[in-house]
MIDOSE-1310 file (N, C-alpha, C; in nm, 2 decimals, decimal comma, always signed):
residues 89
xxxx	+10,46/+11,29/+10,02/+10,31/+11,31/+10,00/+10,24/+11,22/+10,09; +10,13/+11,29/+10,20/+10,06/+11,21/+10,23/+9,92/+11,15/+10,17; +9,91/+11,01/+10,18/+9,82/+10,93/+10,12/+9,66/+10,98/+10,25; +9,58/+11,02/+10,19/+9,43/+11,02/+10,27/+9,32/+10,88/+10,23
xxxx	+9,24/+10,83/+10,35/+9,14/+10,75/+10,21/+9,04/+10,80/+10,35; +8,94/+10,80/+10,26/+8,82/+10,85/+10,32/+8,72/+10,72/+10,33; +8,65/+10,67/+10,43/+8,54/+10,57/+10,37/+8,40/+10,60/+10,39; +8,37/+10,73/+10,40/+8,29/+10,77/+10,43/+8,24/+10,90/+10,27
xxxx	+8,13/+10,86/+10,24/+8,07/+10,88/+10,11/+8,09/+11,08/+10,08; +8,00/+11,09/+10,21/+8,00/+11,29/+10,19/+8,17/+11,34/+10,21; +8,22/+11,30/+10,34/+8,33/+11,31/+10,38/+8,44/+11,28/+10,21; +8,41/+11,19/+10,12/+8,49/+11,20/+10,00/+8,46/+11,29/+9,94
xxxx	+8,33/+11,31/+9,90/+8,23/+11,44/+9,80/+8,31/+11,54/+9,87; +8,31/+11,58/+9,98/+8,37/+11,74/+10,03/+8,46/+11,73/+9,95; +8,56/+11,63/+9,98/+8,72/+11,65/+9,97/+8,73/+11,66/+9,79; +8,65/+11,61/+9,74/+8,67/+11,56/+9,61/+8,59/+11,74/+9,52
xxxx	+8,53/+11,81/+9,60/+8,47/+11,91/+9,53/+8,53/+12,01/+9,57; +8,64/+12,02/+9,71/+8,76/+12,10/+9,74/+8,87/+12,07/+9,59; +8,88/+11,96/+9,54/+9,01/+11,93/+9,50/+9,12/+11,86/+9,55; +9,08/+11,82/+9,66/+9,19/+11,73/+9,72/+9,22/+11,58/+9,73
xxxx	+9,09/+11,54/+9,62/+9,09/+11,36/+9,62/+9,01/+11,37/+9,52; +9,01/+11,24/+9,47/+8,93/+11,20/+9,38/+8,84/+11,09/+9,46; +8,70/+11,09/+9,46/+8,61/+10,97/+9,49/+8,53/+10,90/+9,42; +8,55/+10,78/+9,46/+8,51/+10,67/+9,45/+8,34/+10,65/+9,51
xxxx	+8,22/+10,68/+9,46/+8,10/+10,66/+9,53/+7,98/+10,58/+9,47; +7,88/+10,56/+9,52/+7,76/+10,59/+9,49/+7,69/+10,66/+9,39; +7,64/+10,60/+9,26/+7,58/+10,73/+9,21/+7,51/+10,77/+9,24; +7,41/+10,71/+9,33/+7,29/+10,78/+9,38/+7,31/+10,93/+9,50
xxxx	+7,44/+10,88/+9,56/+7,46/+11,00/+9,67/+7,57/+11,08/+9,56; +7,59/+11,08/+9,46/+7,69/+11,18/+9,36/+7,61/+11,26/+9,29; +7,47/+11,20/+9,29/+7,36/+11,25/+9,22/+7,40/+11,42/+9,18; +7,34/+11,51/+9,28/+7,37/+11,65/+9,36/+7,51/+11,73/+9,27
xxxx	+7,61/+11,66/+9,36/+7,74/+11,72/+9,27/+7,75/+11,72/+9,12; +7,69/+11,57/+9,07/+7,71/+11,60/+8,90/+7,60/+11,69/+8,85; +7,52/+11,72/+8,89/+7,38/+11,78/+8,86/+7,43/+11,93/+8,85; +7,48/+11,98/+8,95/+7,55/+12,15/+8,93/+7,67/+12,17/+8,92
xxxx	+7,76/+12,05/+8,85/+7,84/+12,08/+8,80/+7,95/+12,11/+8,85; +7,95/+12,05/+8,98/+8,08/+12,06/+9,09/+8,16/+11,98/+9,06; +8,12/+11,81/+9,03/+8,23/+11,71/+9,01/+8,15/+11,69/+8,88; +8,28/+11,62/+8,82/+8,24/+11,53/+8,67/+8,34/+11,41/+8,69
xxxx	+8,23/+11,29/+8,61/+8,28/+11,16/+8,60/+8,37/+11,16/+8,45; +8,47/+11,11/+8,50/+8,63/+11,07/+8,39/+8,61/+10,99/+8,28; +8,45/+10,91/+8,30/+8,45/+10,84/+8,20/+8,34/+10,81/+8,12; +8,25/+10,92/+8,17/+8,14/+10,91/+8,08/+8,09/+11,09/+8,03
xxxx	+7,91/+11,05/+7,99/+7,91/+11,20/+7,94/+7,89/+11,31/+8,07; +7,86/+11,48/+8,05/+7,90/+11,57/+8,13/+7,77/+11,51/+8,23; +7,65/+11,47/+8,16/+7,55/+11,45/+8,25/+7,51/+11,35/+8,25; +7,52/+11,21/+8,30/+7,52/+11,10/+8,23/+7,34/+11,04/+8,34
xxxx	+7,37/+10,94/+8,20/+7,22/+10,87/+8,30/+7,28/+10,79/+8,41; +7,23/+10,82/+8,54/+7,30/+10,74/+8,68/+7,20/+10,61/+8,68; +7,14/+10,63/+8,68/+7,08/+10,47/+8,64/+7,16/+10,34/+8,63; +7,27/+10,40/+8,53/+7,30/+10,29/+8,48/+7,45/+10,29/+8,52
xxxx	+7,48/+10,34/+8,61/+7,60/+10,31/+8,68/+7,60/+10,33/+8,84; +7,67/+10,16/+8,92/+7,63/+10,18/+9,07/+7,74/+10,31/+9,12; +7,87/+10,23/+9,08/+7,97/+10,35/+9,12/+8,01/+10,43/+9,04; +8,05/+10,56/+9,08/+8,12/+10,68/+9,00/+8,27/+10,70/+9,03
xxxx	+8,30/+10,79/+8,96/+8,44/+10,81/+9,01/+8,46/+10,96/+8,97; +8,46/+11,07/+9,09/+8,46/+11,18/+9,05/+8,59/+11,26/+9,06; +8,57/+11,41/+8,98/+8,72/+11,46/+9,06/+8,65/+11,62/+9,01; +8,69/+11,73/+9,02/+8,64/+11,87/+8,94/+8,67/+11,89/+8,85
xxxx	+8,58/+11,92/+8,79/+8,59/+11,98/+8,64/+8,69/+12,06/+8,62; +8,81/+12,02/+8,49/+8,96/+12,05/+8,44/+9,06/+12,08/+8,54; +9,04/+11,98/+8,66/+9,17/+11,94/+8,72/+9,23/+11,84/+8,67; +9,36/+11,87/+8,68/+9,48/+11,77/+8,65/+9,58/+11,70/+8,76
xxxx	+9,55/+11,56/+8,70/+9,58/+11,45/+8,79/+9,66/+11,45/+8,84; +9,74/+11,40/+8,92/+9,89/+11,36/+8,97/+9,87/+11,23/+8,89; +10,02/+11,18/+8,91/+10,08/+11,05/+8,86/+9,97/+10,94/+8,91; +9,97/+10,94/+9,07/+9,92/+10,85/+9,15/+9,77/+10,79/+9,12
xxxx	+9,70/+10,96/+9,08/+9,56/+10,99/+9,05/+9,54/+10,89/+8,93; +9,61/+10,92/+8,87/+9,61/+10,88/+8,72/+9,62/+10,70/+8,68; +9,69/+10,66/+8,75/+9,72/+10,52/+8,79/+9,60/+10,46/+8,88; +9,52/+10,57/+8,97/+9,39/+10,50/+8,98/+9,34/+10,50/+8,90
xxxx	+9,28/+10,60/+8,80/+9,19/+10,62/+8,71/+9,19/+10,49/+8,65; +9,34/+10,45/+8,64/+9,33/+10,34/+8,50/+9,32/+10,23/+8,54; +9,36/+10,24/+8,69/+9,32/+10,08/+8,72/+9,19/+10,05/+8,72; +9,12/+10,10/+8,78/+8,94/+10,10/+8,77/+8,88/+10,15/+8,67
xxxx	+8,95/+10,21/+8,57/+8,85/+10,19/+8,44/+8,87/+10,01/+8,40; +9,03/+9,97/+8,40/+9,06/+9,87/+8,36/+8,92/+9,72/+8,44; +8,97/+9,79/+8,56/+8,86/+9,66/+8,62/+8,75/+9,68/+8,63; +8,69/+9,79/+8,59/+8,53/+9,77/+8,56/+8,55/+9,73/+8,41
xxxx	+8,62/+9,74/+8,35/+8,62/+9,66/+8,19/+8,62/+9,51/+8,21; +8,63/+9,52/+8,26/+8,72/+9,30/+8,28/+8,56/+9,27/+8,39; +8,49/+9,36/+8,46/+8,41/+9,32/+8,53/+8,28/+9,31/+8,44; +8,28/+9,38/+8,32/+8,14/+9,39/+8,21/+8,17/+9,32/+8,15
xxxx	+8,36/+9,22/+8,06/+8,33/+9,11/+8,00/+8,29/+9,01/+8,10; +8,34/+8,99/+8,18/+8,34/+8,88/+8,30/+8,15/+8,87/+8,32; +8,06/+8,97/+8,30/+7,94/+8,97/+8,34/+7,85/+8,97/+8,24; +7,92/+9,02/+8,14/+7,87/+8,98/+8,01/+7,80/+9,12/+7,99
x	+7,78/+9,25/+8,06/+7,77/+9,38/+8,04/+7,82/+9,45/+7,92
């Protein structure tokens, strides 16, 4: 399996609303995709207030993860958790 990383914000959104990655962005440039329902965030509600989150983590609506996928998921829920006690969030 080849590994892709994208660091470029739209360039992830494409790949991520094809199906072929999950991204890591901006919520303000995720805005769009969550709004019509192309991508959905893993960890909150279907339309969530963006306000209150800097980064997203998207993937398409009832796709299923690979192993690898999944082991992100949990690492960065884990460390945005340890980053809200740590900040007092």
């Amino acid at each position: 399996t080849k590994t892709t990383v994208v660091l470029q914000t739209g360039g992830a959104l494409r790949m991520a609303r094809a199906g072929l990655a999950l991204a890591l962005g901006a919520a303000f440039s995720s805005r769009p995709a969550l709004e019509d329902g192309s991508l959905v965030m893993p960890f909150g509600p279907g339309r969530p207030n963006l306000e209150s989150y800097w980064y997203v983590l998207l993937w398409q609506p009832g796709r299923r993860l690979s192993p690898v996928q999944q082991a992100f998921r949990d690492w960065i829920a884990e460390a945005a958790r340890a980053d809200r006690e740590a900040f007092g969030a």
